[in-house]
N, C-alpha and C positions, 0 to 999 in steps of 0.2 A: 531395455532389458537391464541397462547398467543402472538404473534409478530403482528396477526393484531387487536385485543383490543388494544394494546397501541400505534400503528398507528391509529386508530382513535380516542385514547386520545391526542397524538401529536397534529393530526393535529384541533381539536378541541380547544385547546390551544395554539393553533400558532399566531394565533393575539396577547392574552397576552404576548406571550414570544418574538415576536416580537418589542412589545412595550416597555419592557424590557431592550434587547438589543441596544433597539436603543432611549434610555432617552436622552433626551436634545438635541438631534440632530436633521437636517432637516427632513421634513414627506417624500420626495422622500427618506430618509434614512430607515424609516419604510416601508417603501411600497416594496422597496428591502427587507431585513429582511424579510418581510412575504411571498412576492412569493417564495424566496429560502426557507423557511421554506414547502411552500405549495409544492414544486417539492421534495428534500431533503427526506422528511420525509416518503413518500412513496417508494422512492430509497432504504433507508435504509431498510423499509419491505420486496423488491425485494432482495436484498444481504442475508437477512436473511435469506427467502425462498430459494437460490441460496444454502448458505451455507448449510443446511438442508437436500437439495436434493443432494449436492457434498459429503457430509458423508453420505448417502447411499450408494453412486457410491464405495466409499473407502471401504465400510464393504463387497459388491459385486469383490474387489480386482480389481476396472476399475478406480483406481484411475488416470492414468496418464492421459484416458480420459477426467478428473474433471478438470486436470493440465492446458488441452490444451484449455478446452472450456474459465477458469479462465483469460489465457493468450491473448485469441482471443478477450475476454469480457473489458478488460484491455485498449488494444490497443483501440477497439472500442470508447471506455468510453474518453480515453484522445484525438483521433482525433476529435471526434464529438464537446469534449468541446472546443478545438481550433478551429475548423470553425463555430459553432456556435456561439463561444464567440465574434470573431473578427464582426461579424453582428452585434449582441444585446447589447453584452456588458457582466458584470459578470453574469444574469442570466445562460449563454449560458452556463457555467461549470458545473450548477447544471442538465443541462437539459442534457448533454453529460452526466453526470455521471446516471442522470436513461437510458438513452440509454444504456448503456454497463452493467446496472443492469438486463434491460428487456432482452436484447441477454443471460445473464448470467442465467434464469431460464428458456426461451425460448429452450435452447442449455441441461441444464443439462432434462430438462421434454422429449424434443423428444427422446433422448437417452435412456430415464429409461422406455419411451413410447416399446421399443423393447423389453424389457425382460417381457412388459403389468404390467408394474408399473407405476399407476398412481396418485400423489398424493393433496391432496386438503384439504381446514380447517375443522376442524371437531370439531362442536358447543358444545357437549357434554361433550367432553376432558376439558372443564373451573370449572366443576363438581367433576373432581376427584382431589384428598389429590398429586399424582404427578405431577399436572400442576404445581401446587403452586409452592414443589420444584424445577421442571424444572425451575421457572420464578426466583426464586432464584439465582441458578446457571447461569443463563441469567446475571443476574443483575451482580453477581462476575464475571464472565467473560468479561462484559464488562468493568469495572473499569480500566483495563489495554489500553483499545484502548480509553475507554473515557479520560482517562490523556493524552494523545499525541495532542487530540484536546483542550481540555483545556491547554493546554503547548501552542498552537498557542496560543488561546485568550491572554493568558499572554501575549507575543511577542506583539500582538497587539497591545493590551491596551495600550503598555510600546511607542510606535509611534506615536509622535504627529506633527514631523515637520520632513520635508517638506513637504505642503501638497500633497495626491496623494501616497505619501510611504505606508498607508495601503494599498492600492490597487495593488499595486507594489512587494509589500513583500507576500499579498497574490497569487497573480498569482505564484510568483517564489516557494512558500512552496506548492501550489497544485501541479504545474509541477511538480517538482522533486519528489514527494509525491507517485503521479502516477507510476514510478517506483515499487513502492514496490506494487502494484498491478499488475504486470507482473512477480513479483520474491517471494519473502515471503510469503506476503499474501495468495495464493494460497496455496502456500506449507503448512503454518502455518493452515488450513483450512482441508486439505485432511487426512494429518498426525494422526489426533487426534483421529479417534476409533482403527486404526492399532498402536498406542501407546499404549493406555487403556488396546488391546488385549497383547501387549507386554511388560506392566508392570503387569500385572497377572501371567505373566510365570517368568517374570524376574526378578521380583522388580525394583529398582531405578538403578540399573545399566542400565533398559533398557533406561531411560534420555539420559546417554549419547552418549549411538549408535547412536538411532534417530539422536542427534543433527547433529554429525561428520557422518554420513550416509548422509544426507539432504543438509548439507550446503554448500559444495561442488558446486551443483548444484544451490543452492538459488543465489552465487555467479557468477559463471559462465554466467549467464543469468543477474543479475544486472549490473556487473562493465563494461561490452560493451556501456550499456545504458548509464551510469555515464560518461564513458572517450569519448564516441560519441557525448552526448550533452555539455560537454565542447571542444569539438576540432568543432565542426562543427555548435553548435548549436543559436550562434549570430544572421547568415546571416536569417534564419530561421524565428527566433522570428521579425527580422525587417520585413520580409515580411509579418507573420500574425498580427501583432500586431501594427505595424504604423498605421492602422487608426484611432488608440485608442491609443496611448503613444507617447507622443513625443520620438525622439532618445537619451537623458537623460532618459525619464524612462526606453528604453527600454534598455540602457547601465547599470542601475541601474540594473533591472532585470534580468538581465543576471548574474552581478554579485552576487548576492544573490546569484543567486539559485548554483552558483559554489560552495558558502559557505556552502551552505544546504545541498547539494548532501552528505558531509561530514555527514549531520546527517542522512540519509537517509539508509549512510551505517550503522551505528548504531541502528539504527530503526528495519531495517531487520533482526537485532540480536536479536532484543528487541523481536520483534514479534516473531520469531520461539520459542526463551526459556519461552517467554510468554505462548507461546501451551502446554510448557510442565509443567509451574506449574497450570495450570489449567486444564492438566491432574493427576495431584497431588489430586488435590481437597485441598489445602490447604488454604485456604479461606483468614483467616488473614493473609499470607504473600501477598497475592495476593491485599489484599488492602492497606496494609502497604507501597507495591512496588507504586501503583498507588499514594496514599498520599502522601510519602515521593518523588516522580518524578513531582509533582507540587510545591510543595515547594521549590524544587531543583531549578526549572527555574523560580520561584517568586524573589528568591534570586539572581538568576545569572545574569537574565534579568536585571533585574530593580538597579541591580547594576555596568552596564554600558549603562543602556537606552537613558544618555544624551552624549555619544558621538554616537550616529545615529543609522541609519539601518544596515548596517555592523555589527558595535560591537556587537546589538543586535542578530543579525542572527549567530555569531560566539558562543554569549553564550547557544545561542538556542540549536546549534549543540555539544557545548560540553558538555550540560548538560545534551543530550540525550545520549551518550559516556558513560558517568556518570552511568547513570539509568541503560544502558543495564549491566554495571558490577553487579551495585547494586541486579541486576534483578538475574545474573550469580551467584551472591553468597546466594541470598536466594534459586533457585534452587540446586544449587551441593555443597553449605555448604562449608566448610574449601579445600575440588579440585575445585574450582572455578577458581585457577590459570591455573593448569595443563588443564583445560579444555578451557580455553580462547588461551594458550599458542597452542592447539590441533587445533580449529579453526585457528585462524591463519596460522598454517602450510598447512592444508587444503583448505584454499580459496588463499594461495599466488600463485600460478599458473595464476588465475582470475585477480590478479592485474599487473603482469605479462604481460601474453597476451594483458593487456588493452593497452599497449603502442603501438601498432599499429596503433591506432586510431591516438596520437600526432603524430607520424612520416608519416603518409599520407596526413595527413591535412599542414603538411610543404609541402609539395608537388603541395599545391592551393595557395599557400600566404597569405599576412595575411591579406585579405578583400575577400574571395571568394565572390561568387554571390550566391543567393539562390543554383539557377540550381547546381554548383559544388560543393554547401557543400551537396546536395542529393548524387549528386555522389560519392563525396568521402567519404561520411555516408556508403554506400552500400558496394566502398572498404573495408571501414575498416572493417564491417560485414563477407564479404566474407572472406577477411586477416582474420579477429579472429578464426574466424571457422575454416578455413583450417588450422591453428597452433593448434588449439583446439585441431580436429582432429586427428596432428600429434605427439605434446608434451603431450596432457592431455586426453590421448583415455580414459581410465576409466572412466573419467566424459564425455564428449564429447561424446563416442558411444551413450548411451543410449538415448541422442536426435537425433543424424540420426536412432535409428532405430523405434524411434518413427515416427520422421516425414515421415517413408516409412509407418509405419504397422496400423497407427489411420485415421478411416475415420468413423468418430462416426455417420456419419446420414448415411450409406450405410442401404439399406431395408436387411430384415430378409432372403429374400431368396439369394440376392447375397454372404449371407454369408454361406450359408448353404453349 
């Protein structure tokens, strides 16, 4: 109930903050700003509620069902916003991403609809002494995902020439963005009461299970996508995106986003140990991290903002690098090393495997056509997997026996 009070304060203030954002600039510049505010803002209500009903699913131990709907939601969110975009223009991103926000509470309600859990606002709840603190805890919680988006504004801001690079830089930081809505995000999302429950038995040792339990897998599902969309991912973008970018922007965009992918894998770091100090409840470190991770990139940014887009996008990535240690050491305190040094050993497999990807794309030359980077996208898929499989069965099983044993919308009696 407290998510949709301040969706109707958002959007009640979206024309101010519209205006805002878009001071001294052209009015078709406001009038964007406000519809992406007006789409946006209720997406973000949808995630909320998404998330909500996916930590049920977890306390009910169906979390991998949460996984797959998150994963399905994901996909969904970033195709729509490419064929929509390529129509409309940047609207189309905001409206794909409530698309894959509506399938994301759509997918977790039928599901909760089986066991006859049905969930909906409830007016009352604004009445009692623990909304308050819930909205609290809202508020700390968010400071960690609200710095990653303010870390873009910096980025942006810091953009002034050539003209057409914000728009250039933005598409390429939501692409690769997207990713971590197929890998992290979900994970960083389901994890959190099966945490709670296992730092009550365990204390802060249980931090570090979680992480190197999780990350493995956060991994394994990221770095195909990272090494897939730079071995294949050119021919792609010129087919959606030429009727809107010249072949300079879209050579530009492209290469950003190779830059970024770099922050992205940092992000997905940022995000999981995020979960866990906000399973902590430690409040001031948690804003500390957030403050101190804008500043980072005020400084980094804008201290190579006049050698272009690139330089910019390179300090973006490595400030986020930066952060996710920063983040590593206010979680695990003075083994901050030995537990970074742990990840790493755990996700090298993931980096690993990913060279499949470059070694089949030599295989199409270096100008495929759309048609043959789809195909050899889906090689390399099947290549990963099937090495997956082979070399990294620990991790690798538990998504083939997922993808035999989840069929979340099957009726009540087929299961019986």
């Amino acid at each position: 109930m407290l998510a949709l009070v301040a969706t109707g304060l958002m959007l009640a203030i979206s024309p101010l903050l519209a205006l805002l954002l878009t001071h001294g600039r052209p009015g078709s510049a406001h009038r964007t700003a406000l519809f992406s505010l007006l789409i946006l803002v209720p997406a973000a209500y949808l995630q909320i509620h998404g998330g909500a009903l996916s930590a049920t699913l977890s306390a009910m131990s169906r979390y991998p069902v949460s996984i797959a709907i998150y994963v399905v939601s994901g996909t969904t969110a970033l195709g729509s916003s490419i064929v929509i975009s390529t129509q409309i223009g940047v609207l189309g991103a905001g409206i794909g991403v409530s698309v894959g926000a509506v399938f994301l509470v759509i997918g977790h309600s039928l599901y909760l609809r089986r066991f006859g859990i049905y969930v909906s606002p409830r007016p009352k709840a604004l009445r009692e002494r623990a909304t308050a603190r819930f909205g609290f805890y809202l508020l700390a919680g968010a400071a960690l995902g609200a710095s990653l988006q303010l870390n873009l504004a910096v980025a942006l801001s810091a953009l002034s020439r050539p003209p057409g690079v914000v728009t250039v830089y933005s598409y390429a930081y939501y692409g690769v963005a997207m990713m971590l809505n197929l890998s992290s995000a979900p994970v960083s999302v389901v994890m959190l009461p099966r945490l709670m429950d296992a730092l009550a038995t365990k204390g802060r040792a249980a931090l570090r299970d979680q992480l190197l339990a999780v990350v493995p897998y956060v991994f394994c599902v990221l770095m195909p996508m990272i090494a897939g969309f730079i071995a294949f991912g050119k021919p792609l973008l010129e087919v959606l995106l030429s009727p809107e970018l010249s072949q300079h922007g879209i050579d530009q965009l492209y290469g950003l986003a190779i830059v970024l992918t770099l922050m992205v894998i940092s992000a997905s770091l940022f995000t999981l140990v995020g979960s866990l100090l906000l399973a902590l409840r430690e409040w001031n470190k948690v804003f500390y991290v957030a403050v101190t991770g804008v500043i980072v990139h005020v400084v980094a940014i804008y201290g190579v903002a006049r050698f272009g887009a690139f330089a910019v996008a390179s300090a973006h990535a490595a400030a986020t690098a930066l952060m996710a240690v920063v983040l590593l050491r206010a979680t695990f305190g003075s083994d901050f090393v030995g537990v970074l040094g742990a990840v790493i050993r755990r996700t090298a497999p993931a980096f690993g495997l990913s060279i499949v990807f470059p070694v089949v794309s030599a295989g199409f030359g270096a100008h495929p056509s759309a048609a043959a980077a789809l195909g050899g996208l889906a090689v390399g898929c099947v290549g990963y997997g099937a090495l997956a499989v082979v070399l990294w069965p620990k991790v690798a099983g538990p998504f083939v026996t997922l993808a035999r044993q989840i069929r979340p919308f099957r009726s009540r009696t087929s299961t019986a």
